[in-house]
C-alpha positions as CSV (number, residue, x, y, z in Angstrom):
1,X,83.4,-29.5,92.7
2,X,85.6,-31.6,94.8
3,X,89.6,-30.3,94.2
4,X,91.7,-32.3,96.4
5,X,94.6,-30.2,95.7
6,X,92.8,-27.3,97.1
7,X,92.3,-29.4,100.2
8,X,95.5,-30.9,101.0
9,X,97.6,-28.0,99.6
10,X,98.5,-26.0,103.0
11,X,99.7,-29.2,104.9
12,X,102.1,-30.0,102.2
13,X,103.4,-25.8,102.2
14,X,107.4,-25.7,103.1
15,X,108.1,-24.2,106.3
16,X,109.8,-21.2,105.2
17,X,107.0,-19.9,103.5
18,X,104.3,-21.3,105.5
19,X,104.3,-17.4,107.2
20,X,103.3,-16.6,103.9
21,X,100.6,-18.3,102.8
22,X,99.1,-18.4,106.1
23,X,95.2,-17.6,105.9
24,X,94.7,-17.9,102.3
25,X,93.1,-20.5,100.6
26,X,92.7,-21.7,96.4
27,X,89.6,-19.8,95.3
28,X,87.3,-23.6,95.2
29,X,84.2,-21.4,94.8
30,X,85.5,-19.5,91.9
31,X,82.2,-19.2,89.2
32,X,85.1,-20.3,86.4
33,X,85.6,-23.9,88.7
34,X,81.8,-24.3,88.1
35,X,82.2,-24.2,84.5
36,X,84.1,-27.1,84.6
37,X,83.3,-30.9,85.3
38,X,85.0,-33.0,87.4
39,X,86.2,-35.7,85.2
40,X,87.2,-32.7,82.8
41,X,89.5,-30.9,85.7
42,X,91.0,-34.0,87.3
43,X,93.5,-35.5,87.8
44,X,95.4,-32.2,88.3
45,X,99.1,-32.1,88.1
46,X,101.9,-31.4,89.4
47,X,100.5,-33.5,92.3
48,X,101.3,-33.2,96.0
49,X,103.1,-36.4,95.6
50,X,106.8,-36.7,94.8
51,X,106.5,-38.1,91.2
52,X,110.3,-38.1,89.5
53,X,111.1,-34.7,91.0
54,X,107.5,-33.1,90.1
55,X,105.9,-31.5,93.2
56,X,103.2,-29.1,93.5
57,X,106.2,-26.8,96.0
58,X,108.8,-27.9,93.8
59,X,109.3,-23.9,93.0
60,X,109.8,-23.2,96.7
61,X,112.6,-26.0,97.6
62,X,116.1,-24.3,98.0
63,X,115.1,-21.1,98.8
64,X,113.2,-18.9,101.1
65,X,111.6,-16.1,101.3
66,X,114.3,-14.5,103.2
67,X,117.1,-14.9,100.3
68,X,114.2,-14.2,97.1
69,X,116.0,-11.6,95.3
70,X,114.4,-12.1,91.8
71,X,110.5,-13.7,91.5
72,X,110.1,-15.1,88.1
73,X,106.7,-15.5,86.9
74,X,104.8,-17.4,84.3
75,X,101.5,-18.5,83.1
76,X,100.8,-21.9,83.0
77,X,102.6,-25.6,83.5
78,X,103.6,-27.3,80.6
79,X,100.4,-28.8,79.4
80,X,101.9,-32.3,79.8
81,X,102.5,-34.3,82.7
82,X,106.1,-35.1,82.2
83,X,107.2,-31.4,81.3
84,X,105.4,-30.0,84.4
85,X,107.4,-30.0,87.5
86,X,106.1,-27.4,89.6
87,X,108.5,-24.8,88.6
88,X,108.1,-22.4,85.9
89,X,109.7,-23.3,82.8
90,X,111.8,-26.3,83.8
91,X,111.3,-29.1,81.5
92,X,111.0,-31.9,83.4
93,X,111.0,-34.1,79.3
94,X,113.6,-32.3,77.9
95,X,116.0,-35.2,77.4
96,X,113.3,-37.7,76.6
97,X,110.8,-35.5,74.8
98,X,113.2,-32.5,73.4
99,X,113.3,-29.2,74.8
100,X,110.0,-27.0,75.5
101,X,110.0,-23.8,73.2
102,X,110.2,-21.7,76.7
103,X,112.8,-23.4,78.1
104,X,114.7,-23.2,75.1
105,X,114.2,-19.2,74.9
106,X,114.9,-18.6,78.7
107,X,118.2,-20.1,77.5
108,X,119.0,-18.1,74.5
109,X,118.6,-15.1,76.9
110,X,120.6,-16.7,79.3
111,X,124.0,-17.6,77.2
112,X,123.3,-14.2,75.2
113,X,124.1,-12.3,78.9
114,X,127.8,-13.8,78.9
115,X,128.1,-14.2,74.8
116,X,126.3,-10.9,73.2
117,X,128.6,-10.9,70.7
118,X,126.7,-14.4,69.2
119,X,123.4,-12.5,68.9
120,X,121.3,-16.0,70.2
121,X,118.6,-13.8,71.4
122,X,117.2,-12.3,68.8
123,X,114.9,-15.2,66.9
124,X,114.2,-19.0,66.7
125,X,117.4,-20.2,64.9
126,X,119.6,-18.8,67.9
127,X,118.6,-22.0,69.6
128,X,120.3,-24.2,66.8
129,X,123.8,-21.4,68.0
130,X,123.7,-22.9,71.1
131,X,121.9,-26.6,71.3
132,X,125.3,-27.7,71.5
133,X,126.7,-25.4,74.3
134,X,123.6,-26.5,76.5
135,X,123.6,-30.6,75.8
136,X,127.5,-30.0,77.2
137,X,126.7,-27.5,79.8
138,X,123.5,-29.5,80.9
139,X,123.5,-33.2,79.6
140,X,120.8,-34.6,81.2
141,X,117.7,-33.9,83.0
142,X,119.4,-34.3,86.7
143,X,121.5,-31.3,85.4
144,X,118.8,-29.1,84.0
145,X,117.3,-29.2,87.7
146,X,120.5,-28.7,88.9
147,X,120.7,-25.6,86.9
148,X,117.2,-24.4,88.2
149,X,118.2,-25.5,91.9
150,X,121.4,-23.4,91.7
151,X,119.4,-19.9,90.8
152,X,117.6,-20.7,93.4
153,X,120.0,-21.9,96.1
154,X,122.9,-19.7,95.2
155,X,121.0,-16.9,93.0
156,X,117.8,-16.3,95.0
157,X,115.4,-16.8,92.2
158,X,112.1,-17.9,92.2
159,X,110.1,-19.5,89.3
160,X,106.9,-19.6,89.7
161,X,103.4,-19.8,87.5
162,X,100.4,-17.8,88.3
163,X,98.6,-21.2,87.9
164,X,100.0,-24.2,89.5
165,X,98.4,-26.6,88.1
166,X,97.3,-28.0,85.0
167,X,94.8,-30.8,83.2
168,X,96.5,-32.8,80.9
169,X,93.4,-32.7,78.3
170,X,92.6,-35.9,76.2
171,X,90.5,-37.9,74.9
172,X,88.3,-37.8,71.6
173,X,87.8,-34.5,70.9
174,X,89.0,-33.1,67.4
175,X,92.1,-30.4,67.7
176,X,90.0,-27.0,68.0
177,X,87.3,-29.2,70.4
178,X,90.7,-30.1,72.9
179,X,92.0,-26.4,72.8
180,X,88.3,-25.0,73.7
181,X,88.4,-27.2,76.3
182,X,91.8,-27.2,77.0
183,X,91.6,-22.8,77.2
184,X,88.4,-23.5,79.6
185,X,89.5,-25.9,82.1
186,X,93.2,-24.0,82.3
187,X,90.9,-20.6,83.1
188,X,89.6,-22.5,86.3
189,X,93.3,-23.7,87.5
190,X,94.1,-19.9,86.8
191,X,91.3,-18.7,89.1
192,X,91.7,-21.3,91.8
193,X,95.5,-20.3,92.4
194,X,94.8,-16.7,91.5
195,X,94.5,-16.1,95.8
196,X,97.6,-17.7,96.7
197,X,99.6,-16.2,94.0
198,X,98.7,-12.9,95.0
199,X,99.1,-13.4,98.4
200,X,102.5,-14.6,97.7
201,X,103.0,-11.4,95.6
202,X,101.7,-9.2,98.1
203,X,103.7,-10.6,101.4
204,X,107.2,-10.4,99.0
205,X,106.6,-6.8,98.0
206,X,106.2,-5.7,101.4
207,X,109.8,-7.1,102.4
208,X,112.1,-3.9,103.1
209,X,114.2,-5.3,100.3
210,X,111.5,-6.3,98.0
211,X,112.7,-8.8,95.0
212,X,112.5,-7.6,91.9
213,X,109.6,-9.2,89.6
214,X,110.1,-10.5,86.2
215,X,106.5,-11.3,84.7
216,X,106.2,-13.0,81.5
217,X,103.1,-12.7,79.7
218,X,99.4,-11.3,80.9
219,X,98.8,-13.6,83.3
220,X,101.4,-12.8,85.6
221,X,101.3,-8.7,84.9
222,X,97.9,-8.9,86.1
223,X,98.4,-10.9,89.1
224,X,101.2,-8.5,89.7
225,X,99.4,-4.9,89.4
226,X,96.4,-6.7,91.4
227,X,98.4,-7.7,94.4
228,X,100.3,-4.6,94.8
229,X,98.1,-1.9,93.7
230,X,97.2,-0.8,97.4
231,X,100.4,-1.2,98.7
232,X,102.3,2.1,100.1
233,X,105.5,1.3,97.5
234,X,105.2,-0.8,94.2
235,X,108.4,-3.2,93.8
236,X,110.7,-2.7,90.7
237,X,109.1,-5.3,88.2
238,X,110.3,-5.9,84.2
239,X,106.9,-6.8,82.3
240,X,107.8,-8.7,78.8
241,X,105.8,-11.3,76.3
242,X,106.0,-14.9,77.2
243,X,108.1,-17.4,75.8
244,X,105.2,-18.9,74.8
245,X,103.5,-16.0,72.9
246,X,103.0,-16.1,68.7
247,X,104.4,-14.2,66.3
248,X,108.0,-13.8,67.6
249,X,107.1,-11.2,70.5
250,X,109.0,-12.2,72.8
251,X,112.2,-12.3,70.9
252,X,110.9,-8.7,69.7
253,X,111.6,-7.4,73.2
254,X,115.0,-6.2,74.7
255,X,116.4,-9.8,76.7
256,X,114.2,-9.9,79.8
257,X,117.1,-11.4,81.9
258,X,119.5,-8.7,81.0
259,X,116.4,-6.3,81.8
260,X,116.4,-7.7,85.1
261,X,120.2,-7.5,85.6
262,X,120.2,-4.0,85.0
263,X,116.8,-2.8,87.6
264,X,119.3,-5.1,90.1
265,X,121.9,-2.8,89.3
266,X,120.0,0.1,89.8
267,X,119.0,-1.0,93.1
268,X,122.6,-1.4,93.6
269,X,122.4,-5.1,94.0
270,X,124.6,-8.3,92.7
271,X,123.3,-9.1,89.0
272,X,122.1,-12.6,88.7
273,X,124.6,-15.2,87.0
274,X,121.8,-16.6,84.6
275,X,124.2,-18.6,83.0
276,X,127.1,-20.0,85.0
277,X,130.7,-20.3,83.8
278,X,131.8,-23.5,83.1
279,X,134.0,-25.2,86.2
C-alpha cells in the first residue's frame, strides 16, 4: 500500500527533534496495513500540510525536547477532520462543532487543581459547573490553541497520540458496518506510528532528567512499557483510563493531572499550571 504520509513524514520533522527520530521509519509493512485498502485508509489526516492550524508536527511546535518536562499521551485523533489537529486532545471544532468529550474532561481536571472545593472532577455534570468559566477563559478557538501552545511553550508539555493519524470513515455503510471498519483501519494508523512513537518514548526516557509520562488509556501504556522495558532506569509515568473510555472510568480514577503534579513534586520539580490564573 502506498502511504504518502509514511513517505514524506521525516522531511517535514521540526528541527529540534529531528535528533530524535533519526533512523526510524512508520512501520508501511506492518501485516495490519495489509488488511486495509487503499481507498479505505486514505486520505489520512492531520496532513503534512498547514490546513487551519492542523499539522501532522503540530504537537511538537513550541517546544523541544530539551524543555519536555511532562509527555502527555493519547490514543487516537479525533475521528473527524476538523477536531484533529495533530495534538492530543485539542479540539480543533470546539467552537463550531461543541466541545469533544476529552477535551472537556482534560478541563474538569484542570479547573478542579485550582478549585477542588467545586468537586468538577468527579462525573459528567461537572462540565455544565464550569462551561461557563472556560467560554470566558477561552472564547474561541484561537484561544483554546493558545491554551495548548502555552503548556507547551511555558509548561513544557507535550501532547501527543500513539497514532497520528486517523481516516475519517464514510460512506454507506450501516452504524456497526462504519465502526468495524472504522476499529480496523484505526488498528493500521496504530501500527504504522507504533515505531516512531516508541522511538520518541525511548530517546525521552533516556534524558538525565527524563519527563514524566502521563498515558491515558491502553494504547499509550503499552507503547510506554514497550519502549522502555530494556532501558537501565524506567521514567516516573501516571497510567489512568482515557477520556474517552465507557462507563465513567475515567472520572472513577484520582484526577490524572493532579497525579502528575504530585510525581513532579516528588522529583522535586515545579508542578505544572494546568489551568492558568486569569490576567
Amino acid at each position: 500500500m502506498c502511504v504518502p504520509l509514511a513517505e514524506g513524514w521525516a522531511a517535514a520533522v521540526p528541527r529540534a527533534w529531528r535528533p530524535v527520530f533519526a533512523g526510524v521509519d512508520p512501520q508501511i509493512e506492518s501485516p495490519l496495513l495489509a488488511r486495509v485498502q487503499d481507498g479505505e485508509f486514505s486520505p489520512s489526516y492531520p496532513s503534512l500540510v498547514q490546513e487551519g492550524g492542523r499539522h501532522l508536527f503540530r504537537a511538537f511546535s513550541r517546544i523541544s525536547p530539551a524543555r519536555t518536562r511532562v509527555v502527555v499521551i493519547g490514543q487516537d485523533p479525533y475521528p473527524e477532520h476538523e477536531r484533529a489537529t495533530g495534538r492530543a486532545f485539542e479540539d480543533g471544532a470546539a467552537y463550531t462543532r461543541g466541545f469533544a468529550d476529552s477535551i472537556r474532561k482534560l478541563f474538569q481536571s484542570a479547573v478542579a487543581i485550582v478549585e477542588p472545593d467545586l468537586q468538577v472532577d468527579q462525573n459528567a455534570a461537572g462540565w455544565n459547573l464550569i462551561r461557563q468559566q472556560v467560554r470566558e477563559r477561552l472564547p474561541n478557538q484561537r484561544a483554546i490553541a493558545g491554551y495548548f501552545d502555552t503548556l507547551a511553550a511555558e509548561q513544557g508539555v507535550l501532547f501527543l497520540n500513539a497514532a497520528w493519524t486517523f481516516t475519517d470513515v464514510r460512506g454507506d455503510h450501516d452504524a456497526r458496518a462504519r465502526e468495524r471498519l472504522r476499529g480496523r483501519v484505526q488498528r493500521a494508523h496504530q501500527a504504522l506510528w507504533r515505531p516512531v512513537t516508541l522511538r520518541l518514548i525511548e530517546r525521552l526516557a533516556l534524558r538525565r532528567r527524563p519527563p514524566v509520562f502521563l498515558l491515558f488509556g491502553g494504547e499509550a501504556q503499552s507503547s510506554f512499557r514497550a519502549a522502555t522495558r530494556n532501558l537501565p532506569a524506567v521514567p516516573s509515568s501516571i497510567c489512568c483510563a482515557h477520556p474517552g473510555a465507557r462507563q465513567g472510568a475515567y472520572y472513577a480514577e484520582e484526577n490524572p493531572l493532579a497525579r502528575t503534579n504530585n510525581v513532579l513534586a516528588q522529583l522535586d520539580r515545579a508542578r505544572v499550571v494546568w489551568w492558568p490564573p486569569l490576567e
